[in-house]
py3Dmol code that shows the C-alpha trace and the ligand (Angstrom):
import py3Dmol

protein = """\
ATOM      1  CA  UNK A   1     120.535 107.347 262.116  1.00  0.00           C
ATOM      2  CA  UNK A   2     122.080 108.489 258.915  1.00  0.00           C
ATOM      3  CA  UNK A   3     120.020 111.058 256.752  1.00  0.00           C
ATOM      4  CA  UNK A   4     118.482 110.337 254.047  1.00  0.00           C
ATOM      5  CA  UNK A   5     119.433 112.063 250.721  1.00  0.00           C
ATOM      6  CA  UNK A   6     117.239 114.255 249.149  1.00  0.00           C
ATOM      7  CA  UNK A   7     116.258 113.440 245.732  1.00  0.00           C
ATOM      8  CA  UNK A   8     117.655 115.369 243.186  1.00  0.00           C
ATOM      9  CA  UNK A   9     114.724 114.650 240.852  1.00  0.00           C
ATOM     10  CA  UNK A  10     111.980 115.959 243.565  1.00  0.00           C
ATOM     11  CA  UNK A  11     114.504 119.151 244.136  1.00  0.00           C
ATOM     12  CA  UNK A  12     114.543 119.763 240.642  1.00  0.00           C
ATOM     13  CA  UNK A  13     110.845 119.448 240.668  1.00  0.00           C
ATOM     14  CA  UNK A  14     110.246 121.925 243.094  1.00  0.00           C
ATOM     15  CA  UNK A  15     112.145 124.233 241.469  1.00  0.00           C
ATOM     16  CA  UNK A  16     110.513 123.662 238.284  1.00  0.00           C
ATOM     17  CA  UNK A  17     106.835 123.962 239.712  1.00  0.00           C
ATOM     18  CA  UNK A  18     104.618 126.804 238.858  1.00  0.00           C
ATOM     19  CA  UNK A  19     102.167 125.504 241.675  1.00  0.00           C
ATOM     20  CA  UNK A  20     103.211 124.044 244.562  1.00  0.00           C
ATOM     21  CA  UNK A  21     100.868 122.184 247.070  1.00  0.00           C
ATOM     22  CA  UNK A  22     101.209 121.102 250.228  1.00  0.00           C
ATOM     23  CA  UNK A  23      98.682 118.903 252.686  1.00  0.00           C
ATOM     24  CA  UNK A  24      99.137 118.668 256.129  1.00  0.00           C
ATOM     25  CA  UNK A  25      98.217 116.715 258.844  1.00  0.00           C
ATOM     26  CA  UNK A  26      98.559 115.975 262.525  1.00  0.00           C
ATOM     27  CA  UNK A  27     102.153 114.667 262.604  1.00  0.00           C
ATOM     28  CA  UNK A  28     103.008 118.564 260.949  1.00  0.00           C
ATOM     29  CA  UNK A  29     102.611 119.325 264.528  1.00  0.00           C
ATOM     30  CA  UNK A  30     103.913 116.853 266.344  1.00  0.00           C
ATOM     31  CA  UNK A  31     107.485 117.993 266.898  1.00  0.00           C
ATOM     32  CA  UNK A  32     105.570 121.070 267.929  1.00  0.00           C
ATOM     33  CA  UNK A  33     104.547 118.842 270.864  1.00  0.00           C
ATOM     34  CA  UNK A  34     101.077 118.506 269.547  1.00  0.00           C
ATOM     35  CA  UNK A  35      99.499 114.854 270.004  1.00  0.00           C
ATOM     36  CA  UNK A  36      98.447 113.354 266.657  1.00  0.00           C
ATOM     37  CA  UNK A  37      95.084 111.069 267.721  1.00  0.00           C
ATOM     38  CA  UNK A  38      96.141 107.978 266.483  1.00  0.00           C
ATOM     39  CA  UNK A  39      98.676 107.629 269.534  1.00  0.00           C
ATOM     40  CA  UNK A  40      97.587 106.981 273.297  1.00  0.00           C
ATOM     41  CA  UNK A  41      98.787 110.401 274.109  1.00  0.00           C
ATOM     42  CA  UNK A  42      95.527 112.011 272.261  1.00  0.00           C
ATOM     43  CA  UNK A  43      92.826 110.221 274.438  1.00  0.00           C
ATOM     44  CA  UNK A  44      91.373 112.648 277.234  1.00  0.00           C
ATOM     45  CA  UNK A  45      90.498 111.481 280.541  1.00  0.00           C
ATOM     46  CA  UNK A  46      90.032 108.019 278.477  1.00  0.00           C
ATOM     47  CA  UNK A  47      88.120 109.471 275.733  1.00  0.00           C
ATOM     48  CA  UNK A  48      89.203 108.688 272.190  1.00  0.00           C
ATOM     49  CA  UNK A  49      88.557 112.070 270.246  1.00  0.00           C
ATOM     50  CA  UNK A  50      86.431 110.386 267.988  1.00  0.00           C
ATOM     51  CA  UNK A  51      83.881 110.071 271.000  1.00  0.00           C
ATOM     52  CA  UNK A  52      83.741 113.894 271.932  1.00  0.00           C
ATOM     53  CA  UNK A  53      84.790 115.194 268.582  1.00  0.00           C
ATOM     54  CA  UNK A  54      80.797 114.771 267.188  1.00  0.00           C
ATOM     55  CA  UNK A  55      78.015 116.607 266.720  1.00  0.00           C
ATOM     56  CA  UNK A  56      75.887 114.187 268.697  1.00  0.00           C
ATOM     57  CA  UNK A  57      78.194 113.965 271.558  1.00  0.00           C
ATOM     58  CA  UNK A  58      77.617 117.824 271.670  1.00  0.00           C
ATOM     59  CA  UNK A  59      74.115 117.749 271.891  1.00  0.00           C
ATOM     60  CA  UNK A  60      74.308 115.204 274.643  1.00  0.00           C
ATOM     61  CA  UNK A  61      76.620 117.251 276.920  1.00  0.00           C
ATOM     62  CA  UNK A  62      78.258 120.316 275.529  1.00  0.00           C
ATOM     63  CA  UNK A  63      79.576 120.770 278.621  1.00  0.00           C
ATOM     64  CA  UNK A  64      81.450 117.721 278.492  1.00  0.00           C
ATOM     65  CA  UNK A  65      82.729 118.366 274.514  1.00  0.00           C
ATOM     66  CA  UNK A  66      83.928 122.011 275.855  1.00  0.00           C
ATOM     67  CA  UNK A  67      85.621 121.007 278.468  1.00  0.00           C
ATOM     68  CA  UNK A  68      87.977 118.717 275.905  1.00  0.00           C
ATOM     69  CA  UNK A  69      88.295 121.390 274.029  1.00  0.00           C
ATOM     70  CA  UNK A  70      89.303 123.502 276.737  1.00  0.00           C
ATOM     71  CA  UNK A  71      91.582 121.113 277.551  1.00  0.00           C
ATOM     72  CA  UNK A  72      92.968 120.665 274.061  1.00  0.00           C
ATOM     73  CA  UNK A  73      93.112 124.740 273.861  1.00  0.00           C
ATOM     74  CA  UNK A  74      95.106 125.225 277.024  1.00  0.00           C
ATOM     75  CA  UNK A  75      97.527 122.256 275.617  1.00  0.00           C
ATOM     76  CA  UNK A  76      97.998 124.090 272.639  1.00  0.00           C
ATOM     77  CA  UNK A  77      98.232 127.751 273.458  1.00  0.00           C
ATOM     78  CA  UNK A  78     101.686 126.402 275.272  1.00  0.00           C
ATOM     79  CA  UNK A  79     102.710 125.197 271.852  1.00  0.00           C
ATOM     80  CA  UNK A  80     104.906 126.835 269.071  1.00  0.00           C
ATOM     81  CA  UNK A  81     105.651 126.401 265.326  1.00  0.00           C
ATOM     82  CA  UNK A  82     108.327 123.959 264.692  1.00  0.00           C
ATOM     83  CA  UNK A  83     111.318 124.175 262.243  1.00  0.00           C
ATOM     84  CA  UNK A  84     108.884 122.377 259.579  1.00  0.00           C
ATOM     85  CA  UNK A  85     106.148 124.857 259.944  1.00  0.00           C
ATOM     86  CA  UNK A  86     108.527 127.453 259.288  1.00  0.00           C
ATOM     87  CA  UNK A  87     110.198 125.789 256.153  1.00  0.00           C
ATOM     88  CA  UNK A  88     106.608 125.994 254.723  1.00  0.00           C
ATOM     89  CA  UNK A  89     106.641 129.844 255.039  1.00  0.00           C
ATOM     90  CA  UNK A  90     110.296 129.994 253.175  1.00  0.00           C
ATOM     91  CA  UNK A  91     108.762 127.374 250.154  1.00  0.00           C
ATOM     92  CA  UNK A  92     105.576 129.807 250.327  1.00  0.00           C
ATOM     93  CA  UNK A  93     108.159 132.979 249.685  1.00  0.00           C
ATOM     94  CA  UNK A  94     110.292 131.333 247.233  1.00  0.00           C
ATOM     95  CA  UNK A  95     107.230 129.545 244.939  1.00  0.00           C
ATOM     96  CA  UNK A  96     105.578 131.098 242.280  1.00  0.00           C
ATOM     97  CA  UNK A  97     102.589 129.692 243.558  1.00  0.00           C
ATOM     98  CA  UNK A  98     101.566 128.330 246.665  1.00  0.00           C
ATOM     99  CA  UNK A  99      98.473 126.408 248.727  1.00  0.00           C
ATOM    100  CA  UNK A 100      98.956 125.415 252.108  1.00  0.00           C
ATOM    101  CA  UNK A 101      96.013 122.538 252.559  1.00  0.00           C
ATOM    102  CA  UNK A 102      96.092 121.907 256.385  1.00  0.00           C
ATOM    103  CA  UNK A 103      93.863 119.319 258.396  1.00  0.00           C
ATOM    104  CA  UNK A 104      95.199 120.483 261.098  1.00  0.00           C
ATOM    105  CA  UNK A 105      92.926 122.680 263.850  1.00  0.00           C
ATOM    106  CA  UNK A 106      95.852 124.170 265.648  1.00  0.00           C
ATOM    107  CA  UNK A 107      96.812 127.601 263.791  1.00  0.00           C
ATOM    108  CA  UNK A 108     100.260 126.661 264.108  1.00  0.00           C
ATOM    109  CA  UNK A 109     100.836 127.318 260.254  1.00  0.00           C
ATOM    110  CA  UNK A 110      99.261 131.023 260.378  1.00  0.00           C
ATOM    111  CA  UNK A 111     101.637 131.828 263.590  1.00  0.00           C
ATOM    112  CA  UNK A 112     104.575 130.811 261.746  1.00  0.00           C
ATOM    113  CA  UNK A 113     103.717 132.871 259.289  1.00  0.00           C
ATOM    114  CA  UNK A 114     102.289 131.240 256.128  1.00  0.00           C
ATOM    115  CA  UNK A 115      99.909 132.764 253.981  1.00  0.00           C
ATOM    116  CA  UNK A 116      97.772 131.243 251.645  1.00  0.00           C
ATOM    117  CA  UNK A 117      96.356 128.475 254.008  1.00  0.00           C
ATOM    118  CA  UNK A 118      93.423 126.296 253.726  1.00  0.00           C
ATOM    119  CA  UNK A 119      91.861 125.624 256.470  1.00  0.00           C
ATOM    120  CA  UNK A 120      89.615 122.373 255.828  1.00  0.00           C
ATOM    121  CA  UNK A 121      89.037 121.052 259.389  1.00  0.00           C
ATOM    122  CA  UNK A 122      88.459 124.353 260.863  1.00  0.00           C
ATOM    123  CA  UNK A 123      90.630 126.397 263.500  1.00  0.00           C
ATOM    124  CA  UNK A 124      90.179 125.337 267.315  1.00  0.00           C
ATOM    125  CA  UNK A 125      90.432 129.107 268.384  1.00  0.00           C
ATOM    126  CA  UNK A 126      87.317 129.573 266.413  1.00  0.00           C
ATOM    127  CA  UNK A 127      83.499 129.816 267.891  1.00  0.00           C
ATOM    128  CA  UNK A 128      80.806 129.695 265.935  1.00  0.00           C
ATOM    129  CA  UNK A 129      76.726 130.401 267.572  1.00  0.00           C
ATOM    130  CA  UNK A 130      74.952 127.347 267.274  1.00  0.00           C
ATOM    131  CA  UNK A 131      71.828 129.852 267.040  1.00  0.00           C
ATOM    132  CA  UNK A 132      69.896 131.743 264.767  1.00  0.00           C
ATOM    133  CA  UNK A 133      73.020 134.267 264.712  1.00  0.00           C
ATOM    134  CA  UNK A 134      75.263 131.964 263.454  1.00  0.00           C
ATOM    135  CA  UNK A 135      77.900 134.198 264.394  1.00  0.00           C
ATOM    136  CA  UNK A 136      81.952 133.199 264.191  1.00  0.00           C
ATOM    137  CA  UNK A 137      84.774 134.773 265.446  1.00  0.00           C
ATOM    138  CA  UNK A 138      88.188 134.641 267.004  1.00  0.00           C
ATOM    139  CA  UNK A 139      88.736 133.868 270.699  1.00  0.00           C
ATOM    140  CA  UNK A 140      91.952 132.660 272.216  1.00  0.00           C
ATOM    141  CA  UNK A 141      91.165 132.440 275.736  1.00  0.00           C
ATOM    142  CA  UNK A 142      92.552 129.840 277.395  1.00  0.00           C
ATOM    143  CA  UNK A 143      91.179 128.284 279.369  1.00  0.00           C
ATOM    144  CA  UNK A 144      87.571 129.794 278.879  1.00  0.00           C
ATOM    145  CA  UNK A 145      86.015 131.186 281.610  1.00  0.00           C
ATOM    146  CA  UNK A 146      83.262 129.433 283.799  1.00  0.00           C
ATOM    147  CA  UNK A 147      80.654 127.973 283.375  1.00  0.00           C
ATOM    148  CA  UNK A 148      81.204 126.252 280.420  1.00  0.00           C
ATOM    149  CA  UNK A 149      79.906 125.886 277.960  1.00  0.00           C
ATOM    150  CA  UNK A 150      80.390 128.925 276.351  1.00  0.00           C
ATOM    151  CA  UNK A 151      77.471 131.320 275.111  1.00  0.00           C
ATOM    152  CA  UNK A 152      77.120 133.944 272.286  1.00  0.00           C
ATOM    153  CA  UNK A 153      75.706 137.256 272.582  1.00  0.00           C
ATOM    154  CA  UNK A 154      72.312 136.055 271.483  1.00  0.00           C
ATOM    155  CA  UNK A 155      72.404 133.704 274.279  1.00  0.00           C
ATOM    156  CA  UNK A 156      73.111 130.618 271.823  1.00  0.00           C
ATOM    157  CA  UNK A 157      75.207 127.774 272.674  1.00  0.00           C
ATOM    158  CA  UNK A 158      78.652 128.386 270.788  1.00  0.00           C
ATOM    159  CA  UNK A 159      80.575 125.488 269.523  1.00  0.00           C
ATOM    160  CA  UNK A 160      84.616 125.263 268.306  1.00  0.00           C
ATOM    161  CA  UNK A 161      85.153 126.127 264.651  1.00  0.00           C
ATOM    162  CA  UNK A 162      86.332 122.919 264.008  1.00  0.00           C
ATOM    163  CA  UNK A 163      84.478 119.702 261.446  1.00  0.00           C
ATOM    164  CA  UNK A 164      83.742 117.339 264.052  1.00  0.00           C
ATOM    165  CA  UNK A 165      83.454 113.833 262.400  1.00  0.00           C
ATOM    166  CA  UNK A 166      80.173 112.885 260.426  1.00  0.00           C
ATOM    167  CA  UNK A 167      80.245 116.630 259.429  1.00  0.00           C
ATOM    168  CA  UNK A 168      80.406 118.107 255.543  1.00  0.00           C
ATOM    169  CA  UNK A 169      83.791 120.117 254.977  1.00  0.00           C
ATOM    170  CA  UNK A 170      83.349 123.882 254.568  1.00  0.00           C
ATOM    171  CA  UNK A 171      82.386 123.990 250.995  1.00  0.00           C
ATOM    172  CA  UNK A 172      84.223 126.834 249.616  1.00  0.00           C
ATOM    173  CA  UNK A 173      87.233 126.153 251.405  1.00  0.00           C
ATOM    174  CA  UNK A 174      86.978 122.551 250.266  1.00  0.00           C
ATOM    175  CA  UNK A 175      86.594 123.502 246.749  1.00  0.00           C
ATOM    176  CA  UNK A 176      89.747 125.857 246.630  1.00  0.00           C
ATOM    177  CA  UNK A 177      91.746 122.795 247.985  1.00  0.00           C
ATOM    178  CA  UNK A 178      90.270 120.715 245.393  1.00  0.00           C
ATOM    179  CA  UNK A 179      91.170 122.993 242.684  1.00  0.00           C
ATOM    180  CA  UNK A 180      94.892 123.880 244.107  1.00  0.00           C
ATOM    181  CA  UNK A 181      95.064 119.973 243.951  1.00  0.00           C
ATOM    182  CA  UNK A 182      94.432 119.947 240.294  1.00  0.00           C
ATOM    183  CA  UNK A 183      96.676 122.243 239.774  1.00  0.00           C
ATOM    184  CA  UNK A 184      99.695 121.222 241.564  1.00  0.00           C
ATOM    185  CA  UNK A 185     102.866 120.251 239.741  1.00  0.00           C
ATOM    186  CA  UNK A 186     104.475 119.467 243.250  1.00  0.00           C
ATOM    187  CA  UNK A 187     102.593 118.373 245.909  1.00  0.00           C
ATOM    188  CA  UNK A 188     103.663 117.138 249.005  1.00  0.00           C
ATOM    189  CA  UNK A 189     101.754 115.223 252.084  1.00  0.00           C
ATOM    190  CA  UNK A 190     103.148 115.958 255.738  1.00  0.00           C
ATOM    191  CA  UNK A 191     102.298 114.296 258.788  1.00  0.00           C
ATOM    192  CA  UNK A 192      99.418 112.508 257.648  1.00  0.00           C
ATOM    193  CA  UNK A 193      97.627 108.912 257.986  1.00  0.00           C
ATOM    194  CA  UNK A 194      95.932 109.412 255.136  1.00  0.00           C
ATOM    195  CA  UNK A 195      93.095 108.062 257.189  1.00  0.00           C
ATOM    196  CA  UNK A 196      90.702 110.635 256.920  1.00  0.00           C
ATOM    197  CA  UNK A 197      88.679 111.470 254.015  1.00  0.00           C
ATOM    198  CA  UNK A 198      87.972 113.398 252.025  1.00  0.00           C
ATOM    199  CA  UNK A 199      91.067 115.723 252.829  1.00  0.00           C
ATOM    200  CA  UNK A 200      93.058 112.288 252.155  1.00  0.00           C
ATOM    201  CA  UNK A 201      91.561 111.873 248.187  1.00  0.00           C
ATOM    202  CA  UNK A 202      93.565 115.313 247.359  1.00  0.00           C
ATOM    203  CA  UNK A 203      96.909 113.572 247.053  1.00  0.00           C
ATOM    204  CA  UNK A 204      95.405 111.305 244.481  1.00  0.00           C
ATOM    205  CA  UNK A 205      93.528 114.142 242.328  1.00  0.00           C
ATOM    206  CA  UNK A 206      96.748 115.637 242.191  1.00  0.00           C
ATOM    207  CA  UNK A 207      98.613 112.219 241.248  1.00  0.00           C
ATOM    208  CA  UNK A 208      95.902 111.717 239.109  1.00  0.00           C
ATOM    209  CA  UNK A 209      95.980 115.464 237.228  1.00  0.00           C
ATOM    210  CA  UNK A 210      99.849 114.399 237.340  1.00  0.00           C
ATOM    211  CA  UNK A 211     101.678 116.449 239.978  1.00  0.00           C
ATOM    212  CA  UNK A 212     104.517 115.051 241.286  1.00  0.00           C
ATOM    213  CA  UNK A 213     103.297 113.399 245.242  1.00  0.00           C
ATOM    214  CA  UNK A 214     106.311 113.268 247.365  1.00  0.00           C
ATOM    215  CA  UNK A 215     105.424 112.208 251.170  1.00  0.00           C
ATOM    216  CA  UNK A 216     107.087 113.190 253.965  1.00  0.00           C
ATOM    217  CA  UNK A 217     105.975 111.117 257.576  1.00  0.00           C
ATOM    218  CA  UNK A 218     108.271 108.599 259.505  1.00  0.00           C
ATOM    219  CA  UNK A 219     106.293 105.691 258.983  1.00  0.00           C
ATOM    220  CA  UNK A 220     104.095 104.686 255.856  1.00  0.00           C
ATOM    221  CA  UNK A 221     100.824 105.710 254.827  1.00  0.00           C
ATOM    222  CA  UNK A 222      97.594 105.528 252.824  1.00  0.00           C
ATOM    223  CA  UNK A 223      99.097 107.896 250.872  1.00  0.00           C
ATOM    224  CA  UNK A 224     102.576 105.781 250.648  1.00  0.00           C
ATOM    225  CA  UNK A 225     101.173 104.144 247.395  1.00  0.00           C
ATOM    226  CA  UNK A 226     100.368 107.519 245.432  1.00  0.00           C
ATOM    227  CA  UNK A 227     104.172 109.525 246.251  1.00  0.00           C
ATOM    228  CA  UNK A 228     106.643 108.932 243.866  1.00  0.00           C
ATOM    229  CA  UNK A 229     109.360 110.322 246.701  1.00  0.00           C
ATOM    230  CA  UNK A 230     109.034 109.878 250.265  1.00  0.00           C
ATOM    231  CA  UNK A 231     111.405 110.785 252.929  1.00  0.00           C
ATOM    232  CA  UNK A 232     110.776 108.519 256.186  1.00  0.00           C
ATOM    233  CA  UNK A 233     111.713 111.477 258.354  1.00  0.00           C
ATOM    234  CA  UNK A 234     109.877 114.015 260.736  1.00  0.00           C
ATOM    235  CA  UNK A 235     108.669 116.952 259.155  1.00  0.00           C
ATOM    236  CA  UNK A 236     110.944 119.229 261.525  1.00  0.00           C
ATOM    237  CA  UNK A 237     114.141 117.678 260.128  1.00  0.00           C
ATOM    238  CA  UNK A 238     113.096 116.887 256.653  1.00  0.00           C
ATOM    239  CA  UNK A 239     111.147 120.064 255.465  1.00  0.00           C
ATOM    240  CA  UNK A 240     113.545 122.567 255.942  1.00  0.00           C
ATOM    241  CA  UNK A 241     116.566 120.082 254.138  1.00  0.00           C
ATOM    242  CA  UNK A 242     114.562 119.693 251.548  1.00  0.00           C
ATOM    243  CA  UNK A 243     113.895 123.156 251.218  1.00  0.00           C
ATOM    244  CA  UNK A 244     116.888 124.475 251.971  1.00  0.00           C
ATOM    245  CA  UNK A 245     117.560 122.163 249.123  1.00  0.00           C
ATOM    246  CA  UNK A 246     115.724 124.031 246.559  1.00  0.00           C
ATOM    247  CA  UNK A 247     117.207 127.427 247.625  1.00  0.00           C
ATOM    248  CA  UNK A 248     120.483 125.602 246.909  1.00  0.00           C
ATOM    249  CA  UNK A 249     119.567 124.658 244.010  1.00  0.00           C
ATOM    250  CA  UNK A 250     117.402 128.330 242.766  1.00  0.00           C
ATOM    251  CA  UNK A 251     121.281 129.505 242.968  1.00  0.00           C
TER     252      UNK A 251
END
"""
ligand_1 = """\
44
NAD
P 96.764 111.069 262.182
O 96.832 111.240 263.676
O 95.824 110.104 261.609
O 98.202 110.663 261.618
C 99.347 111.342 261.972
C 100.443 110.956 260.990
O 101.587 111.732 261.300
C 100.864 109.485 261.043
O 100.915 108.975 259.717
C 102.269 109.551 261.657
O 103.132 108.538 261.159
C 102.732 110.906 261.211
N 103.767 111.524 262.029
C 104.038 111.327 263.345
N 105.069 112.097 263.722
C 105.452 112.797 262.623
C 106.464 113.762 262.382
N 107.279 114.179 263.349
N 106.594 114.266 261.126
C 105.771 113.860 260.133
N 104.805 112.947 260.302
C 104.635 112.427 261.535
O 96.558 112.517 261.622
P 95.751 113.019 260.386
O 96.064 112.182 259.183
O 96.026 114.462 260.323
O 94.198 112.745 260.741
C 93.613 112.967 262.020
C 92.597 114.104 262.086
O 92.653 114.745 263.380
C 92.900 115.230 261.150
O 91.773 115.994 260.915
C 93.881 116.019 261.998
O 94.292 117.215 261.535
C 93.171 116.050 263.321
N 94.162 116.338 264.383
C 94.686 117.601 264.395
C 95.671 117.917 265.292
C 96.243 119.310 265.232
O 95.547 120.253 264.883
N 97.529 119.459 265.508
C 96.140 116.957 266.209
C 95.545 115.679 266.183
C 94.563 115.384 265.225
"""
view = py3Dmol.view(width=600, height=400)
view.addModel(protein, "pdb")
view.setStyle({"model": 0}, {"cartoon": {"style": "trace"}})
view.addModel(ligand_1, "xyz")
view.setStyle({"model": 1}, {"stick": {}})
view.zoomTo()
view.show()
């Protein structure tokens, strides 16, 4: 398959940009070997995630919700940053300013090195105490040790510190994404259906506050509609040409 050029027009506009946004999603990852859920290869033991991934499937049978999350853990603690992920941390170095909106729950981005990243579906290899405590922290075990599930020093169930679906983003973090959105001259959507809101409606505030939406994903989109460039390539291959592209072009 013959590359795709990179426009000239969304080089110069990266160069340009005094704020430069960029919203990830599942596909980010996948070159990383990371399912995305919308293929077959994200179901567990028959499972679609949407089944476990709720807060009422946890208070029916944590056990059963930790153990896919074990599962999911384990998968991922074999997995590495791709040559995307790693493209992001050279834009990050070389923009004046720079928000790194992920939905992703993998902490691929922040072992690669990036910085300034948003967060807004949580981070699988946090817990957080379902209990009075409310305590979160850190814990990269994996896998966990038995019994699951998992308790907290006050004896609480703990729970990932991920948004499970039906559940309110983190506010704060939310709100920084929202404004970075607004802000954006450039902003760019990687790896992502577009499917899932309302992580999804930040590509149109920023088309609508007009930044320039360029989409990078293989196949099309929600989000197709609202990028004025899109490269139909894997973000692995097509992140670091396009930034390598905008060094070029920085002189
Ligand atoms: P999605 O599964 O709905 O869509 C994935 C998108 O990635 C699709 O549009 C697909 O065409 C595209 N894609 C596939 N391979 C790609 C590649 N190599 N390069 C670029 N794009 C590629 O994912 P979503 O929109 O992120 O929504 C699903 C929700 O589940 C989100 O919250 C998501 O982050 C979460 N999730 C996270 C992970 C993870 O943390 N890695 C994995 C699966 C799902």
């Amino acid at each position: 398959m013959t590359e795709q050029a990179i426009p000239g027009a969304l080089v110069e506009a990266l160069v340009k940009a005094d704020a430069v946004v960029v919203l990830t999603g599942a596909g980010m990852s996948a070159e990383s070997g990371v399912p995305t859920f919308r293929g077959n290869e994200g179901l567990w033991q028959g499972h679609r995630p949407e089944e476990l991934a709720t807060p009422l499937a946890f208070r029916k049978d944590p056990e059963k919700v930790w153990e896919f999350y074990d599962w999911r853990r384990t998968f991922l603690a074999a997995c590495e940053p791709n040559a995307g992920h790693r493209a992001l941390v050279r834009l990050e170095e070389i923009a004046d300013e720079f928000t790194l909106i992920t939905q992703n729950v993998d902490g691929l981005h922040g072992t690669a090195g990036s910085r300034n990243v948003l967060e807004v579906h949580g981070n699988i290899w946090r817990v957080r105490c379902t209990g009075g405590c409310r305590g979160e922290h850190e814990d990269r075990r994996a896998p966990l040790p038995r019994p699951l599930p998992p308790r907290c020093t006050c004896k609480s169930l703990l729970r990932p510190g991920v948004v499970w679906f039906g559940e309110s983003l983190p506010a704060e973090v939310f709100e920084q994404a929202s404004r970075a959105s607004e802000q954006a001259d450039v902003f760019l959507v990687v790896g992502t259906s577009g499917a899932v809101e309302p992580a999804a409606s930040l590509a149109r505030v920023a088309r609508a506050a007009g930044a320039v939406v360029a989409e990078i994903n293989p196949e099309g989109s929600l989000l197709s509609a609202v990028s004025r460039f899109i490269l139909r390539e894997g973000a692995a291959t097509a992140l670091p040409r396009l930034v390598a592209a905008v060094e070029a072009a920085r002189g």
